[in-house]
C-alpha positions as CSV (number, residue, x, y, z in Angstrom):
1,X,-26.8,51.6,-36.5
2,X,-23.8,53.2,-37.7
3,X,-20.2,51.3,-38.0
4,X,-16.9,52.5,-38.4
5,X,-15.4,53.4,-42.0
6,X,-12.1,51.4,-41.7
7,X,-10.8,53.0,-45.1
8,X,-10.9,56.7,-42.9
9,X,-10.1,54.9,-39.4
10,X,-6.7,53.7,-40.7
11,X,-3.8,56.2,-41.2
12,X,-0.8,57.0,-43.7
13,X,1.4,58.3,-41.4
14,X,1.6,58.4,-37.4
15,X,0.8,62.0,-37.5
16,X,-2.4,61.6,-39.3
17,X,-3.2,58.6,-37.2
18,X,-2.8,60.6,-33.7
19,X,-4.7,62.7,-35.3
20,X,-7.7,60.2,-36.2
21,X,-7.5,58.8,-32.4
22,X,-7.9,62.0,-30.3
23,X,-10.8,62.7,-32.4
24,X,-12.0,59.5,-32.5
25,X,-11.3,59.5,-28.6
26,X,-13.1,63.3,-28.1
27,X,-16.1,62.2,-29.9
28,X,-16.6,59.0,-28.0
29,X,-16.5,61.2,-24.8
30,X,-13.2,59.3,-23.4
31,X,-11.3,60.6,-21.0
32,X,-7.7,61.3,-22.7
33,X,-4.4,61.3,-21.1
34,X,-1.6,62.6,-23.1
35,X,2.5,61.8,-22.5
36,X,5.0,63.4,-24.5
37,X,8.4,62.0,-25.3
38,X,10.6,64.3,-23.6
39,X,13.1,64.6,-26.4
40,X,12.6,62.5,-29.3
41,X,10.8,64.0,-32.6
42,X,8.7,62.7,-35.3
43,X,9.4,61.7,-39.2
44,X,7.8,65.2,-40.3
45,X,9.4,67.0,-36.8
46,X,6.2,66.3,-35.0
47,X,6.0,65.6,-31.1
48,X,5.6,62.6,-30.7
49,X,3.4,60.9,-27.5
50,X,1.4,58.3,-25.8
51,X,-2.0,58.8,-26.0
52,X,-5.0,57.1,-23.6
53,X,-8.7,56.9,-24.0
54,X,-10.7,55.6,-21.2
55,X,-13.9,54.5,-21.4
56,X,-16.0,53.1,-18.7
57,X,-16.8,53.8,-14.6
58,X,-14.0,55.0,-13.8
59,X,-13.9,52.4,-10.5
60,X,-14.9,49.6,-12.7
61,X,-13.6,46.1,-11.1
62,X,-11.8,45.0,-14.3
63,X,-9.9,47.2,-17.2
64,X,-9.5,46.0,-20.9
65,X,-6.3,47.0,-22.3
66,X,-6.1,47.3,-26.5
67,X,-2.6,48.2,-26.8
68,X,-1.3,49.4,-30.4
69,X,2.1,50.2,-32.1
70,X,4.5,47.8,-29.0
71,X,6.3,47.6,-32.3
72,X,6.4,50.9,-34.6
73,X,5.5,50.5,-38.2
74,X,3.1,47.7,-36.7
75,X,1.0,51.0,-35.0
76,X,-0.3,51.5,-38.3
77,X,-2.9,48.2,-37.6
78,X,-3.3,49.0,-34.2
79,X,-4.5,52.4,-34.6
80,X,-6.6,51.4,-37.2
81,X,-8.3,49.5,-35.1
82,X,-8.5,51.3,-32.1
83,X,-10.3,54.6,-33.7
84,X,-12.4,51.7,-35.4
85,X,-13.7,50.5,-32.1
86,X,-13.9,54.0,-30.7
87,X,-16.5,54.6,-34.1
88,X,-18.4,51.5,-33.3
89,X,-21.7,52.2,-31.3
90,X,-21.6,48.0,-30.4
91,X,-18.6,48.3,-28.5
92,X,-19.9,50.6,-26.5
93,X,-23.4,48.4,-25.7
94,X,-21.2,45.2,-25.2
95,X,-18.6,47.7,-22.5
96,X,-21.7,49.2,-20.7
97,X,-22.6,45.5,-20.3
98,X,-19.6,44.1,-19.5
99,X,-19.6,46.3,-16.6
100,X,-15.8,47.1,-17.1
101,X,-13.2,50.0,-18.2
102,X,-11.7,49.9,-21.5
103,X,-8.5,51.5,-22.4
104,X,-7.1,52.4,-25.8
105,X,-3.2,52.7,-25.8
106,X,-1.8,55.0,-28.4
107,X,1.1,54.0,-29.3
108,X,3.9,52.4,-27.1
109,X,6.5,53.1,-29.3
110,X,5.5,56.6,-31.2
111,X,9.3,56.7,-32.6
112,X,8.9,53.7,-34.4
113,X,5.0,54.4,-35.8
114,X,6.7,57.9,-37.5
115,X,10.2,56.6,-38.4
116,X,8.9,53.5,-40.0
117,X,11.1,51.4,-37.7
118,X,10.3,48.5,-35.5
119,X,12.3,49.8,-32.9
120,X,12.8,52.6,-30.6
121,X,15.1,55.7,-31.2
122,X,17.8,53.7,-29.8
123,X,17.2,51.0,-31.6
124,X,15.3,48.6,-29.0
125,X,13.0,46.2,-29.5
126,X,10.3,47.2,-26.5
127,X,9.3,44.0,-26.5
128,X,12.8,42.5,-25.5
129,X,13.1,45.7,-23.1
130,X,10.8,44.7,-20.2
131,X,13.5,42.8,-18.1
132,X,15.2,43.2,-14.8
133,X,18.5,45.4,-16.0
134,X,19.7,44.9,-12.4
135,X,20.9,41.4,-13.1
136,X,23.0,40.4,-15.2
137,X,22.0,40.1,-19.0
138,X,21.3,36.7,-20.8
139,X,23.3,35.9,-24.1
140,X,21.9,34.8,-26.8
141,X,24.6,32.9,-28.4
142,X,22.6,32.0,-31.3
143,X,22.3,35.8,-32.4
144,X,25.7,35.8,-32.2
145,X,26.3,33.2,-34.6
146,X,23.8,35.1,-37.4
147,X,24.8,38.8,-36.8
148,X,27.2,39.0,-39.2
149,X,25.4,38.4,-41.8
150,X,22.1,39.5,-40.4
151,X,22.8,42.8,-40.8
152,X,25.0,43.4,-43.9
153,X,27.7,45.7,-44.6
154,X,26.1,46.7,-47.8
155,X,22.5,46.9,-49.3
156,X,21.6,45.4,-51.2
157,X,23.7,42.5,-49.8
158,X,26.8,41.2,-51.0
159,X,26.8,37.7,-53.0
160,X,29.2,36.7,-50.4
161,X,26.5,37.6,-47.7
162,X,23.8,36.1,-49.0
163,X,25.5,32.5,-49.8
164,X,26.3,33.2,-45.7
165,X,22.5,33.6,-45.3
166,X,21.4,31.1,-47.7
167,X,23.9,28.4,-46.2
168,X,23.0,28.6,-42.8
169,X,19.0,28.9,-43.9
170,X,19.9,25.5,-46.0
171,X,21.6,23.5,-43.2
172,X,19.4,24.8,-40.0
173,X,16.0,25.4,-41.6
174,X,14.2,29.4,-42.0
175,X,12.6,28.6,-38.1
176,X,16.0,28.1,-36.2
177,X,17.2,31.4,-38.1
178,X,14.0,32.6,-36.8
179,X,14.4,31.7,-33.4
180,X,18.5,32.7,-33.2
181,X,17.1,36.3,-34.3
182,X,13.6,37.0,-33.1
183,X,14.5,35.4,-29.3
184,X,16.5,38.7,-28.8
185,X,20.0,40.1,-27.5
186,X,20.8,42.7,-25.7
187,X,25.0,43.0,-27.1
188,X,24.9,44.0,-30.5
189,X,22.6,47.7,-30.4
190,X,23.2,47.9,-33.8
191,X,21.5,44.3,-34.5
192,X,17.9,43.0,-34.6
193,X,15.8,42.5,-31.9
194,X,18.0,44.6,-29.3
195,X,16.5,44.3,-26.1
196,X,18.3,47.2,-24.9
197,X,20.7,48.0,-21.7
198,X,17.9,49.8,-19.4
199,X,13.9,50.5,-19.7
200,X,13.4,52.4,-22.4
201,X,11.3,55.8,-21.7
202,X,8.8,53.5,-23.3
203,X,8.5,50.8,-21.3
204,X,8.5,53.3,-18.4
205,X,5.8,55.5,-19.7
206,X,3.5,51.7,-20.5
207,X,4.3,50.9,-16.9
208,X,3.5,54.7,-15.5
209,X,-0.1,54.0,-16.8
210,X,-1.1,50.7,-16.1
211,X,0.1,51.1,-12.4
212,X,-2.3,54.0,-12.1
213,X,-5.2,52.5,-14.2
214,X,-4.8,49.2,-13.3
215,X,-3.3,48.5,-9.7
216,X,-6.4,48.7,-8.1
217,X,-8.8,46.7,-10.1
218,X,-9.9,42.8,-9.6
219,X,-8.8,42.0,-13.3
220,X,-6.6,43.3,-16.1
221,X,-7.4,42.0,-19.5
222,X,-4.5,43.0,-22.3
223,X,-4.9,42.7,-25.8
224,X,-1.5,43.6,-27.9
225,X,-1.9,44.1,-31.5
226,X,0.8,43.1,-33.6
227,X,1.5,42.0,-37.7
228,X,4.0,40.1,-39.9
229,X,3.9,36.8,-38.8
230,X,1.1,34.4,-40.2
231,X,-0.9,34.1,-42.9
232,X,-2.1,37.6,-44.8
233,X,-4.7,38.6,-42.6
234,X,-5.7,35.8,-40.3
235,X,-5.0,36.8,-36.3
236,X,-3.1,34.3,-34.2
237,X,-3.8,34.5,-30.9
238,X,-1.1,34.3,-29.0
239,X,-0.7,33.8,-25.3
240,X,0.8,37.1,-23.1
241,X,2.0,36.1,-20.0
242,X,3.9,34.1,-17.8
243,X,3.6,30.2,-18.8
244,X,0.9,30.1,-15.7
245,X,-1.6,26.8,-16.2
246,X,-4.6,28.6,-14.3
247,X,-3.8,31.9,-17.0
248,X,-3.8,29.8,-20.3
249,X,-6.7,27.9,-19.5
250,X,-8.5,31.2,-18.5
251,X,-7.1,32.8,-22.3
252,X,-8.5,29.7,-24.0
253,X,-11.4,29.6,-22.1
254,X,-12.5,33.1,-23.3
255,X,-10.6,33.0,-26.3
256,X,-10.4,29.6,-27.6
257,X,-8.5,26.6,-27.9
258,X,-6.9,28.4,-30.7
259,X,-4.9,30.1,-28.0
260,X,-1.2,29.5,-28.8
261,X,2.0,29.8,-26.7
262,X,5.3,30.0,-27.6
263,X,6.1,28.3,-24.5
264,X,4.9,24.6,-25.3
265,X,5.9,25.3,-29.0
266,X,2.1,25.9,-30.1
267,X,2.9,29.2,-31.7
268,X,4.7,30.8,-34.9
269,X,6.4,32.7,-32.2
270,X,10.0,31.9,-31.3
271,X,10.1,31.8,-27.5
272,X,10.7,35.7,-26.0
273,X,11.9,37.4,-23.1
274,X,11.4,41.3,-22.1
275,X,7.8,41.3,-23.1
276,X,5.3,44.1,-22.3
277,X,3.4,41.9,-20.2
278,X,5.7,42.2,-17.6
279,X,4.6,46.0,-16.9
280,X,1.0,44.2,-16.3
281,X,2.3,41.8,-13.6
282,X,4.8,43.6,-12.2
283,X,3.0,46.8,-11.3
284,X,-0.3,45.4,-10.6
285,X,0.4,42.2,-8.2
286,X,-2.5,40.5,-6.8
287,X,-4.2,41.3,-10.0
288,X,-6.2,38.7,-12.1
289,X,-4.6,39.0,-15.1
290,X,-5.2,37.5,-18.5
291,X,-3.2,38.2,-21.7
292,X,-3.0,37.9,-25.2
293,X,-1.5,39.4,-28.8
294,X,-3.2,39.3,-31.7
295,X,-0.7,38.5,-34.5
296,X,-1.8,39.4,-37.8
297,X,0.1,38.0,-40.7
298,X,1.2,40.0,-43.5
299,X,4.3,38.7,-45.8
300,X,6.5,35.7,-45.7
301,X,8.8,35.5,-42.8
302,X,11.8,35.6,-45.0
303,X,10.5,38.7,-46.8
304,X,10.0,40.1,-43.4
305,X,13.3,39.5,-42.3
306,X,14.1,41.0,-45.5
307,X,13.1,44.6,-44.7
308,X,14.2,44.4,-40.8
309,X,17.9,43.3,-42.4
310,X,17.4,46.7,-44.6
311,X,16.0,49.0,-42.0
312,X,19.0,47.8,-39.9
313,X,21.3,48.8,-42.9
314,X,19.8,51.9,-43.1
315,X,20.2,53.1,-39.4
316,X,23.9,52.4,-39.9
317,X,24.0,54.5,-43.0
318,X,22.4,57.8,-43.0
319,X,24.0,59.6,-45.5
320,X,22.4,56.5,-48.1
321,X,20.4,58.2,-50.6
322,X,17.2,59.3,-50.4
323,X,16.0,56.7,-53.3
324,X,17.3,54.2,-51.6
325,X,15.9,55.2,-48.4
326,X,12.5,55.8,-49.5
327,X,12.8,52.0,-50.8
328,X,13.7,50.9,-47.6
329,X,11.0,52.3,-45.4
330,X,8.4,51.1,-48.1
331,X,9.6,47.5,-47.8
332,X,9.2,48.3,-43.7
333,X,5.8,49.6,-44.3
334,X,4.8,46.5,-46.5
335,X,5.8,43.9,-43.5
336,X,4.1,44.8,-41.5
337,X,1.2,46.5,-42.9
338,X,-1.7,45.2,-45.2
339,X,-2.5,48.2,-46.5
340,X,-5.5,46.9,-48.9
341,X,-9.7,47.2,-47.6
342,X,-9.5,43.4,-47.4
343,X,-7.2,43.2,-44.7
344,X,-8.2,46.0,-42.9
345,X,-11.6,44.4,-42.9
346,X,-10.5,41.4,-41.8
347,X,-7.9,42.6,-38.8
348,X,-11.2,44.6,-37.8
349,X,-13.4,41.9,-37.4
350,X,-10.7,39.5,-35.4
351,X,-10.1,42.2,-32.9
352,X,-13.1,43.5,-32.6
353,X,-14.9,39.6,-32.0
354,X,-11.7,39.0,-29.2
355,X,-12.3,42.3,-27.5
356,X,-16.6,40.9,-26.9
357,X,-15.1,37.9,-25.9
358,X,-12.7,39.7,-23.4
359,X,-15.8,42.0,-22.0
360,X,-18.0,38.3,-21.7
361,X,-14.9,36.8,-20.1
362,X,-14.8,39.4,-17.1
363,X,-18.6,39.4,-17.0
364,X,-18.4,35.9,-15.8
């Protein structure tokens, strides 16, 4: 039986992954849905787009969401892994079996996969964007507090900023500087974690498709691949969804006990708000739904921290050089991709083991 090659399933670049995932898609006989951003342009002038490949009866009473690239430069794992599982012949036995749909999601954000940015081309954090913009919007006083010197006036940073930095990191600890900055805000579109002022085109585009793919089913399964938090490598599985006692024990029921949740504190998650599992529950009501992301660690938190602080710099500054810049987008690249055979390898085999143990889950 053949298996995927994970050193040609992974991609440089977001062109060359697209690329890799309609072939990938084509050759697995999916049906393919294509949505172009109306106006924004890749990192080498490309369009750029959300691509779907559906596998599966089309009527099938449950659908299997892999979603990749929620946050750019992490699209680099996601579509690794989805062409991987579109390669592998024993996903296909163990979908056939399940009886369900599977659907690849390529990319959320496409901006960020080609610009080497987390965000958006307005800077948003999509998963801070799924919120109701027709109430009024939550403060995070604690981003406040750390903007200033989150994102600097200079890179490198000052002295002067970094004693700010270091000060605050010294009498609060690194996870409350985590929490104040990862949480999200929706004043400062300049800052980190920017949850933005209205949907994003896409968080409209992510709900567009899981309305019409997903309304209509029994159950709704969603797997979001993200990196740079954990351990190099090793996948946390983290819960996706409202903090709903019948959903967790379903997650950890199929999942494991391993199941986290940044909700009781479990997780290496700061508690979040606008996430893309809204677009699940909101347009499919009456849905069974069961959620989780797999977080794959790369570098130190800090360090990560380190290159969202630059990248942040950097949108502020384009006229830096183009040294400097290349510098920058390699540290971005770094957080939040392992870019080695062993990780790849090992992301592979997490997702791919949590994806059977999705299909068994609705086969119950």
């Amino acid at each position: 039986m053949n298996t995927p090659n994970l050193q040609q399933a992974f991609a440089a670049t977001y062109r060359d992954a697209r690329d890799k995932f309609l072939a990938a898609a084509r050759a697995a006989g999916a049906t393919i849905d294509t949505r172009v951003h109306p106006s924004a342009r890749g990192a080498e002038g490309e369009a750029l787009a959300v691509d779907t490949a559906l596998l599966g009866p089309a009527n099938a009473p449950s659908l299997v969401s892999v979603l990749a690239g929620t946050h750019g430069a992490e699209g680099f794992c996601g579509s690794g892994i989805q062409v991987g599982l579109l390669q592998d012949p024993s996903v296909r036995t163990a979908l056939d079996r399940s009886g369900a749909a599977l659907l690849l999601y390529h990319v959320v954000n496409p901006y960020g996969f080609s610009h080497l940015h987390r965000t958006n081309e307005d800077n948003i954090d999509l998963n801070r964007n799924f919120r109701d913009f027709a109430k009024p919007l939550s403060q995070n006083d604690a981003y406040a507090e750390v903007h200033g010197f989150m994102v600097p006036a200079t890179w490198p940073p000052s002295p002067e900023n970094e004693a700010k930095l270091a000060a605050y990191v010294a009498a609060r600890g690194p996870a409350a500087l985590q929490a104040a900055v990862s949480g999200g805000q929706c004043d400062y579109p300049e800052g980190l974690f920017f949850g933005g002022r209205s949907a994003a085109w896409s968080n409209t585009t992510l709900r567009e498709v899981t309305r019409a793919l997903g309304a209509a089913r029994r159950r709704l399964v969603w797997l979001d691949v993200h990196t740079a938090l954990g351990p190099w490598g090793h996948c946390e599985k983290i819960l996706s969804g409202p903090n709903d006692p019948a959903l967790i024990a379903r997650a950890r029921a199929w999942w494991g006990n391993d199941v986290t949740s940044f909700y009781d504190g479990s997780s290496t998650s700061a508690p979040l708000t606008g996430v893309n599992f809204e677009a699940a529950v909101e347009e499919c009501p009456g849905v069974e739904y069961t959620g989780i992301a797999l977080e794959y660690g790369t570098l130190p938190v800090m360090t990560v921290l380190g290159a969202l602080r630059a990248d942040a710099w950097l949108r502020q500054h384009p006229d830096a050089s183009a040294d400097v810049r290349a510098a920058i987008k390699r540290q971005v690249r770094d957080a939040f991709y392992g870019d080695t055979d062993e990780w790849r390898g090992q992301v592979y085999a997490q997702a791919r083991a949590a994806l059977f143990q999705a299909f068994n889950g609705v086969r119950a």
